[in-house]
C-alpha positions in Angstrom: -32.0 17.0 20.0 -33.2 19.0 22.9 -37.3 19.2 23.6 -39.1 22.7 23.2 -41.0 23.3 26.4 -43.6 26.0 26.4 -44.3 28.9 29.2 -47.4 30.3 29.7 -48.2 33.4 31.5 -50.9 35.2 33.2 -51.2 39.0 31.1 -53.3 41.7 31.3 -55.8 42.7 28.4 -54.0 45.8 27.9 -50.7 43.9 27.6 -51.6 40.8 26.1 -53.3 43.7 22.8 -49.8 45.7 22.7 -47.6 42.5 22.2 -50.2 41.2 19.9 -50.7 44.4 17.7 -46.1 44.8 17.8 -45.2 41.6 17.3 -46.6 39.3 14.0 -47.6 35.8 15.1 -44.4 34.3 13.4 -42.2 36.6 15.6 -43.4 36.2 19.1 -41.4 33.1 19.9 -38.4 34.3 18.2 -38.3 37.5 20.0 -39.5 36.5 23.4 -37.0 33.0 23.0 -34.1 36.1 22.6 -35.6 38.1 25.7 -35.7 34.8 28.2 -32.0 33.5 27.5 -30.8 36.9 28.0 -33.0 37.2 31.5 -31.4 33.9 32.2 -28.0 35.1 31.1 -28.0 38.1 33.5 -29.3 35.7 36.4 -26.7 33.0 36.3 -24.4 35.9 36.2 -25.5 38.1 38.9 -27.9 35.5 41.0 -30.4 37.4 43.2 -28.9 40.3 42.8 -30.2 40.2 39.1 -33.7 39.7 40.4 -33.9 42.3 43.1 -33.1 45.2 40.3 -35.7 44.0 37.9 -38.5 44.3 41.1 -36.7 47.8 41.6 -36.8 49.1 37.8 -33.2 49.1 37.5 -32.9 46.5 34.7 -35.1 47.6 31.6 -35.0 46.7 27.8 -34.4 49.8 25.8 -32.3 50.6 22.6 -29.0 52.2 23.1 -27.8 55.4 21.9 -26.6 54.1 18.8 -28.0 54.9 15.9 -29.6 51.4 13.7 -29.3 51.5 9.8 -31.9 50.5 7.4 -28.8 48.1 6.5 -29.0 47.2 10.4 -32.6 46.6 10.3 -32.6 44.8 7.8 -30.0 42.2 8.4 -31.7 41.7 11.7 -34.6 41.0 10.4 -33.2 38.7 7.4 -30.9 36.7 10.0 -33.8 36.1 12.4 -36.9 35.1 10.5 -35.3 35.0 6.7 -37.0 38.0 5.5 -36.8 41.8 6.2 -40.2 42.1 7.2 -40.5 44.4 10.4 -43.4 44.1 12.5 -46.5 46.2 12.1 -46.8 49.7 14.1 -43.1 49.9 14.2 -43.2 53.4 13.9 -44.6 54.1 17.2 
């Protein structure tokens, strides 16, 4: 059985109230557990390399072209936290 570890950073105000009022309590470490391992991912693949175009902007989380379903959505949802429950202010 492996040991969780935590990490804590340093966030603006500003920031620290927009992931707060987005993401419900019960979804923060689920979300931001999927966001690390894919940073990692994309650095033991590309090294420095990897680090340099996240400094420069080139390296950004945003949703593809494709089109999600409510089905989509939903199954998400219901596979990561067991209900289909999106967070608040979603509409945004």
């Amino acid at each position: 059985m492996s040991k969780n570890r935590r990490i804590s950073i340093p966030v603006t105000e500003e920031l620290y109230q927009r992931f707060t009022k987005k993401l419900p309590w019960g979804q923060r470490t689920n979300i931001m557990t999927l966001i690390f391992e894919q940073l990692c991912d994309v650095i033991d693949k590309e090294g420095k390399a990897a680090l340099a175009s996240i400094y420069l902007g080139r390296i950004r989380l945003e949703v593809s072209n494709e089109e999600l379903s409510p089905d989509d959505i939903e199954r998400a949802f219901k596979s990561a936290f067991g209900h289909t429950s999106a967070p608040e202010g979603d509409e945004d």
